[in-house]
N, C-alpha and C positions, 0 to 999 in steps of 0.2 A: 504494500500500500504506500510504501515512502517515495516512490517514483508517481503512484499516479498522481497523490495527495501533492509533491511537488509543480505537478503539470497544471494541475485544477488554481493553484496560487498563482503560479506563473498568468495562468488565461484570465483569474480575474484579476491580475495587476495589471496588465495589459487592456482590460475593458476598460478598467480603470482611467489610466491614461490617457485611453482613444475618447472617454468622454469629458475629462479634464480641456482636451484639446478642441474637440466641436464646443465646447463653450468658450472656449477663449479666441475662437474661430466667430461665433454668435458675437459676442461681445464687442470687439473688433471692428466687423462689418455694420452693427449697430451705432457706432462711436462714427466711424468714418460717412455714416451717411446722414446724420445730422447736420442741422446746416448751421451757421456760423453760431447765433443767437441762441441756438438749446445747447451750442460746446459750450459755450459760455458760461450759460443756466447749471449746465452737468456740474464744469469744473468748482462753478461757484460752493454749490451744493455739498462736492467730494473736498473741498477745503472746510467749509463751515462744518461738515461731520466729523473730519480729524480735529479740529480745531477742540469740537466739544469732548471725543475721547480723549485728547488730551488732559481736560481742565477734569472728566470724571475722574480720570489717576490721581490728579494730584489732589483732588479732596478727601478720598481714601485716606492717607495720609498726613494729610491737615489738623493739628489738633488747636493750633492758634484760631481764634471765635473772630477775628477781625479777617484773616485770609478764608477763613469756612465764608464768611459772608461774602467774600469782594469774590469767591471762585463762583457762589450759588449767583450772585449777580451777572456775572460773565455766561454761566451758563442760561441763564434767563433772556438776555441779551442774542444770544447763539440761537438760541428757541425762536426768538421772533424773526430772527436774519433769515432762519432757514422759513419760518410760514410764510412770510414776506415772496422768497425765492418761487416758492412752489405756488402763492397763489398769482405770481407772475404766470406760470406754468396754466395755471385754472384759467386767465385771462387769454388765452391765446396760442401761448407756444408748447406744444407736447410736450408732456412732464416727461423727461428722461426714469428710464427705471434702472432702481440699482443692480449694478455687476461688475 
């Protein structure tokens, strides 16, 4: 069994992969056929997201009550940037979807 049990891993590491790849293929051709003003909207969006998981790491960690407040304000601030973004998206330009 230790040969076929190897093959059976082998093929689904390799399914794996092949679907790893048609979505980064999806992805890809998604990104490229956007037109200027949703790249925009996308990257705005894909910064304001990192932006916010940044600021939730470091409240984790925060135990000073003056930076807990100034990070939950930033993160409130991050909240509106992005509804703001998206109901650009609701007015007109196709909401990009995350990938």
């Amino acid at each position: 069994m230790g040969d076929a049990g190897e093959g059976l891993i082998d093929a689904e590491a390799r399914i794996q992969e092949r679907m790893e790849d048609l979505e980064r293929e999806r992805v890809h051709t998604r990104v490229h056929t956007l037109g200027p003003e949703e790249r925009r909207t996308l990257e705005s969006l894909k910064s304001l997201r990192l932006a916010r998981r940044e600021l939730e790491a470091q409240l984790g960690p925060a135990t000073h009550e003056r930076r807990r407040v100034q990070i939950e304000q930033a993160l409130a601030e991050l909240d509106r940037r992005m509804a703001l973004v998206e109901g650009l998206n609701a007015e007109g330009v196709s909401a990009p979807t995350k990938g």
